[in-house]
C-alpha positions, 0 to 999 in steps of 0.5 A: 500500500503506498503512503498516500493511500495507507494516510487516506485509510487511516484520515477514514477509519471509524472514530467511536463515541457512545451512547445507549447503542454502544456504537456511533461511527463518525467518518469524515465526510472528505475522508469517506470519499476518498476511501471510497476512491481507493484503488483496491478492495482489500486497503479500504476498510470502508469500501468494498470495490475499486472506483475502476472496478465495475459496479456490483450488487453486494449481498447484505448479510441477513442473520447472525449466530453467536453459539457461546451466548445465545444469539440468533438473530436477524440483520439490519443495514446501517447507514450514515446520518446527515451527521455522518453518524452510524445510525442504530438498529430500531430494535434492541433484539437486531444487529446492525450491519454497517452497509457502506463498508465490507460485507461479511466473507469480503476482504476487509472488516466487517462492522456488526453493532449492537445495543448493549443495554436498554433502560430495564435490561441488557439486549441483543450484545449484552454478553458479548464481553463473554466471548473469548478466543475460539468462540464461534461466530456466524453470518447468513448471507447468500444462503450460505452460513460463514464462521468466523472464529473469535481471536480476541476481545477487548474493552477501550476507552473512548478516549483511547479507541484503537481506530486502525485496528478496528477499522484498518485494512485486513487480508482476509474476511475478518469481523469486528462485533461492538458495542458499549461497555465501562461505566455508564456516565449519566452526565453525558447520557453514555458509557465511556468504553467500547467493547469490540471482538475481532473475528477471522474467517475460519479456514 
């Protein structure tokens, strides 16, 4: 990857804050287009084709399975507000997938988040701390289940979020699951952390 691009990628990676859906993705509007300019697939992390490729359908992704605790459930697209914010699912019990990025079982990582909690009682990502290396994870799409296999999890502040880690280029599908985690701080109506698990296609 060439320095310009690799500083392209990076000015576009994903900057977290949090709220009750445990994840709101910011991407610089300027930012976002030209990592959606670049020339391959596999070095942008928000984009799933090459501007001089030719334009393809992708296949959403349309359920998840997490074996370890309990999750089967459907998937919805996420998009970026007018704010250039990651928009959360409507319903507690769904993940969301971020659509302008990679699909799961492309090169790259896949953005799958997930409410953490509501006002009376923890949702759909709730136990997703519980996950450790070797956990099972599964995704719908085409009408084939792809596995992925859990390599780490860990807890961020959001004040300190590993941005080119979660959000860099990979050479192989990979998944990254997210949500909110630490304390909540009621001052700001958010939880100061992020917990996100990596996830590899299981080969």
């Amino acid at each position: 990857m060439s320095a310009t691009l690799s500083a392209l990628v990076l000015l576009a990676a994903v900057a977290l804050t949090t709220n009750a859906f445990g994840a709101r993705a910011i991407v610089p509007r300027a930012a976002h287009v030209a990592v959606r300019a670049a020339p391959a697939p596999s070095s942008a992390p928000l984009a799933n084709t090459a501007k001089s490729a030719p334009t393809r359908k992708v296949v959403p992704p349309t359920n998840v399975r997490i074996p370890k605790i309990k999750i089967n459930t459907s998937i919805v697209p996420l998009t970026l507000d007018g704010t250039g914010a990651l928009e959360a699912p409507t319903s507690f019990t769904q993940v969301g997938w971020y659509a302008q990025g990679t699909a799961p079982g492309d090169i790259g990582p896949a953005i799958l988040a997930g409410h953490y909690d509501n006002t009376l009682r923890g949702t759909v990502f709730y136990q997703l701390r519980l996950l450790k290396a070797g956990d099972l994870v599964q995704v719908r799409r085409d009408g084939t289940w792809l596995d992925f296999t859990v390599v780490y999890s860990g807890e961020y502040s959001k004040q300190d979020f590993p941005t080119e880690r979660v959000y860099g280029p990979t050479p192989d599908p990979e998944l990254r699951l997210i949500t909110c985690g630490g304390t909540f701080n009621g001052r700001v109506g958010s939880y100061d952390d992020n917990i996100v698990v990596f996830a590899v296609a299981t080969k």
